[in-house]
N, C-alpha and C positions, 0 to 999 in steps of 0.2 A: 384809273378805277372807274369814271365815268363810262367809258365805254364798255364796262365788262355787265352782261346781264344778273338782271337779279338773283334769279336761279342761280347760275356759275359763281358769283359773288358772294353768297352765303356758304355756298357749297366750299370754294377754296380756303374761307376761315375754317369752317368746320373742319375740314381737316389740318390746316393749319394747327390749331387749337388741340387738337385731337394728336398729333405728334409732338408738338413742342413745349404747350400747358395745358394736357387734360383738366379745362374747368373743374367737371364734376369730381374729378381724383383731388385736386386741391381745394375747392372751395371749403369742404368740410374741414380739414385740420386749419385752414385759417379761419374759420368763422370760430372754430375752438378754440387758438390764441389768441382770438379776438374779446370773445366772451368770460374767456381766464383772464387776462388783463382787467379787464372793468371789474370783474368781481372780485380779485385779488384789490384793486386800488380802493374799493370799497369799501373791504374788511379794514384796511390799513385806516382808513378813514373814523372804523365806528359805526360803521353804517350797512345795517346788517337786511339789504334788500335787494331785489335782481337789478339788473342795471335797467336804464330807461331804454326803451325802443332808439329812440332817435339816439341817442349815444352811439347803441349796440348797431344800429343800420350804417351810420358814419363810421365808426370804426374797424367794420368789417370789410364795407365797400373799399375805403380809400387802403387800407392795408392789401386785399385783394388786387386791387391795381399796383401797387410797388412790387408785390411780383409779378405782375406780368410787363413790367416795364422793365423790372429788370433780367426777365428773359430775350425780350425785346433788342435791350441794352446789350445784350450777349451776341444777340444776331451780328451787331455793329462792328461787337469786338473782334470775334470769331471768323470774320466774314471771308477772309483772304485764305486762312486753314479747310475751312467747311469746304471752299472752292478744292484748295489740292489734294485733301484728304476724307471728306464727306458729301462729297457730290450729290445725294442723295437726298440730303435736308430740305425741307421748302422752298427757302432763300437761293441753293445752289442750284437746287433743279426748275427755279422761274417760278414755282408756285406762287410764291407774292414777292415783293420788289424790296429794298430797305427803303426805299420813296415812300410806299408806305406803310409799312412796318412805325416811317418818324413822325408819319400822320394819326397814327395810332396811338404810339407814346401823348404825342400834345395832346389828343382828345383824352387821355384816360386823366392827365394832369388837369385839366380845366374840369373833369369831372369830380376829383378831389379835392379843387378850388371851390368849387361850387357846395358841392359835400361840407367843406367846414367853414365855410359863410355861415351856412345855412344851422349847423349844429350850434356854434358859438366864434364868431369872426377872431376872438383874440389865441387862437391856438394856431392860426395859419402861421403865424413865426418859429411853432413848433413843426407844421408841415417844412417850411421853409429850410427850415434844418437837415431835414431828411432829404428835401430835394438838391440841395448843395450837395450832400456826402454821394447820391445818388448820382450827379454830372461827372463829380471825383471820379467815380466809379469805372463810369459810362467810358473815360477817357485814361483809366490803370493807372490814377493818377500821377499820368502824364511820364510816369516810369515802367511801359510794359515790359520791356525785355529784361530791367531789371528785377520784377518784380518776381515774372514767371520764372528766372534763373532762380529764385530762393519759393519753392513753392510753401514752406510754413509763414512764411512773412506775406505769402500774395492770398494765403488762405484767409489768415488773421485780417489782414484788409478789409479783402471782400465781406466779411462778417459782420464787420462794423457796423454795416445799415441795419441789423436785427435788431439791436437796444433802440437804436433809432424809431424805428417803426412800432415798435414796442411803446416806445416814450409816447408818442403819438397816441396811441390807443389806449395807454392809463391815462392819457389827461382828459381823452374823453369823459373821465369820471372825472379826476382829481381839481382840473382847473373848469372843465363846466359847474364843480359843486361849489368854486368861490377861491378856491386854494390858490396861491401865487407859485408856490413848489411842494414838491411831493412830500409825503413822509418819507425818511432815510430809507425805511422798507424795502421801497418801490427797485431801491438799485440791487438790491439780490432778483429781484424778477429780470430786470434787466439783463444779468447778469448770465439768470434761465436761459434768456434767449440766444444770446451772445454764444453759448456753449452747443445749443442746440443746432444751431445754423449750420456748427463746427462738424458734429454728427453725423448729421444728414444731408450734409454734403461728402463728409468723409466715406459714409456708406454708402451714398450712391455712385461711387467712383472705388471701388474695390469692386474688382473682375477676376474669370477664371481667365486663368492663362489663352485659354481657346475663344475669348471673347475677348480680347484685347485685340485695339487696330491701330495702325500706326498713326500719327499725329495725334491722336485722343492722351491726353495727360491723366491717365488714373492711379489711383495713389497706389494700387497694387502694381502699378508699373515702374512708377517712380522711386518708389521706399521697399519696394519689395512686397509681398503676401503677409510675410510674419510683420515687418512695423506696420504694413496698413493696417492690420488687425489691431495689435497692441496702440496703435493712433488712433483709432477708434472706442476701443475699452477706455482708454483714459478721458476723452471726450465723455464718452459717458458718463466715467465719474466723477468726473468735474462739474457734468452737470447735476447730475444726482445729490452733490454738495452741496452746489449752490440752490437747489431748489429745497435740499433739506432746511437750511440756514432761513431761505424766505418762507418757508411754511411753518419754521419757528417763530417768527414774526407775526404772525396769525393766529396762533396756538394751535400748529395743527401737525408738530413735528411730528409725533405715534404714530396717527396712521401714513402720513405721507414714508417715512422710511421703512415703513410693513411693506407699502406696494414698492417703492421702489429696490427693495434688498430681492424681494420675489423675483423684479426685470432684471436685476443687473445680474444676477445666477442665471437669468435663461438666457443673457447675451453670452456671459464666458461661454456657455454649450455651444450655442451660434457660433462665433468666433471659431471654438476650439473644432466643429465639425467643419467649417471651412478649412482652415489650416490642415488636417487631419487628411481633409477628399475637396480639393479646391477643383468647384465645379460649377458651370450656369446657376443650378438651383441653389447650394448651400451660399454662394455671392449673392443671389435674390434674396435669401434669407435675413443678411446683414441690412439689404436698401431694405424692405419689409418692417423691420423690428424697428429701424430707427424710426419710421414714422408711427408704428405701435408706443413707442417708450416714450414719443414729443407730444402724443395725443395724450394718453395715460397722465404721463406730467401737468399737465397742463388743467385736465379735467382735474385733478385732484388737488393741486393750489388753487384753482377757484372756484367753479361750479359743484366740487364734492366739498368740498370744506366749506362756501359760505350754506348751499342745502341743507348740510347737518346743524349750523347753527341755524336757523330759520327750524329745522325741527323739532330741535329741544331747548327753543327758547320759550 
C-alpha cells in the first residue's frame, strides 16, 4: 500500500467501495436502524426524547463498520470461489489484496474501540460480544462445508450477528441511561432484526433464471423460484409479527399494523409478478422492497412513534 500513489490509492477504494459496499446505498438504512433502535430503547425506557448526539454518532458509526467488516469477512470466506467462478471482483482481479482488505478490518475495529470508550467504556463487553460472534463467523464456525450443505441452517447462522449489533445500539440508550439490562421489550426489537437480515438477504439472492451464474449460491437456485418466493413472504411475516408485538410494547400497535398490512399486500404482488414473469426487473423488484419494507419498519417503531408522542404530548 505504501507504494501505491495517493491519487491511485483513493481511486481503487472508490471503486472498491462502489462495487462491493456502496457507502452512500447503505449508510442511510443503517443510520435508520440505528436511530430506531435508540428511540425504540427510549420509549421502553419512559423517556420520551430524541436520543443524544453522542449515542446516535456511536451507534451508527460502529454498526456501519460491522457491515463492512462483514463484507470484508466475506472477501476471506469467498476468496478460493470468487478465484474460480468471479474473476471479476476486486480481490480476484488484484484491485486490492486480502493483506489489506485485514488491515482494514483492524482499523475499522480500533475505530469502534475507540467509539465506545469514548461513548461509555462499560458497553465494550457488549461490543466484545459481537465481535466473538463476528470471528465465529469470519471462520463458518469452523463447519463450512457443513454448513453451506444445509443452506437454512448456514442462513440462520449467519444472521445471528443482527440482534447482536442491534443489542449494541439499544444500549447506547438503555445502559448509557444507568440500566444494567434491558426492558423485556428490547428482545422483540431484536427479534425485528434477526428476521430482517433473513429478508434481505433472501431477497437479494433470488434471480431470473438468465441472471443466475454458476458457483453463486442463490436461493432461487437452490430452493427453486416458487420456495425462494414463498421463503421470502414468510420472512416477511415473521418479521411483520415480530415488529407488530414490539410496537405493542410501545403502544404503537394501530398504526404500526396499518403500514405494515399496506407492505405486505404489495410484496404478495412482487412475489406473485416474479413468479408469474421471472425476470432481471421483477427479481430487482424483490431486492428493492425488502430494503423499502426494513426502512419503513424500522422508521415506524422509532422515529414515527416516539414524533407522534413528542407531538401530542
Amino acid at each position: 500500500m505504501s507504494g501505491t500513489r495517493p491519487s491511485s490509492l483513493v481511486s481503487k477504494w472508490w471503486i472498491y467501495q462502489r462495487e462491493r459496499f456502496p457507502v452512500f446505498q447503505h449508510a442511510p438504512l443503517v443510520f435508520v436502524f440505528s436511530f430506531s433502535g435508540l428511540c425504540y430503547s427510549s420509549l421502553l425506557r419512559g423517556e420520551q426524547s430524541w436520543p443524544a448526539l453522542g449515542s446516535l454518532l456511536c451507534a451508527f458509526l460502529v454498526a456501519l463498520f460491522f457491515f463492512m467488516q462483514l463484507r470484508i469477512a466475506d472477501e476471506f470466506k469467498d476468496f478460493e470461489e470468487d478465484l474460480r467462478y468471479r474473476p471479476y471482483r476486486p480481490v480476484s482481479r488484484g484491485l486490492v489484496s486480502l493483506r489489506e482488505l485485514g488491515a482494514v478490518f483492524v482499523i475499522l475495529a480500533l475505530f469502534q474501540l475507540l467509539l465506545t470508550w469514548w461513548l461509555y467504556p462499560p458497553l465494550i463487553g457488549i461490543l466484545s460480544i459481537a465481535w466473538i460472534y463476528l470471528a465465529g463467523m469470519s471462520k463458518e464456525f469452523f463447519l463450512r462445508e457443513w454448513l453451506v450443505a444445509r443452506p437454512i441452517l448456514y442462513l440462520l447462522t449467519h444472521m445471528g450477528i443482527m440482534p447482536l449489533i442491534d443489542l449494541f445500539i439499544t444500549s447506547c440508550d438503555w445502559r448509557v441511561a444507568g440500566l444494567s439490562w434491558p426492558s423485556s421489550g428490547i428482545y422483540w426489537f431484536l427479534v425485528v432484526s434477526f428476521f430482517n437480515g433473513i429478508l434481505i438477504e433472501i431477497g437479494r439472492k433470488i434471480r431470473a433464471p438468465e441472471d443466475e451464474e454458476e458457483g453463486v449460491r442463490t436461493y432461487s437456485a437452490i430452493w427453486g423460484r416458487r420456495n425462494a418466493a414463498f421463503a421470502w413472504l414468510a420472512a416477511l411475516f415473521c418479521n411483520g409479527l415480530g415488529a407488530s408485538l414490539a410496537a405493542m410494547n410501545i403502544g404503537f400497535l394501530g398504526p404500526a399494523l396499518a403500514i405494515l398490512s399496506v407492505l405486505f399486500l404489495l410484496a404478495l404482488w412482487i412475489a406473485f409478478r416474479y413468479l408469474k414473469q421471472p425476470s432481471s426487473k421483477t427479481a430487482k423488484r424483490i431486492e428493492l422492497f425488502s430494503g423499502i419494507w426494513t426502512l419503513l419498519m424500522y422508521l415506524s417503531l422509532g422515529p414515527l412513534s416516539l414524533g407522534l408522542e413528542l407531538l401530542i404530548r
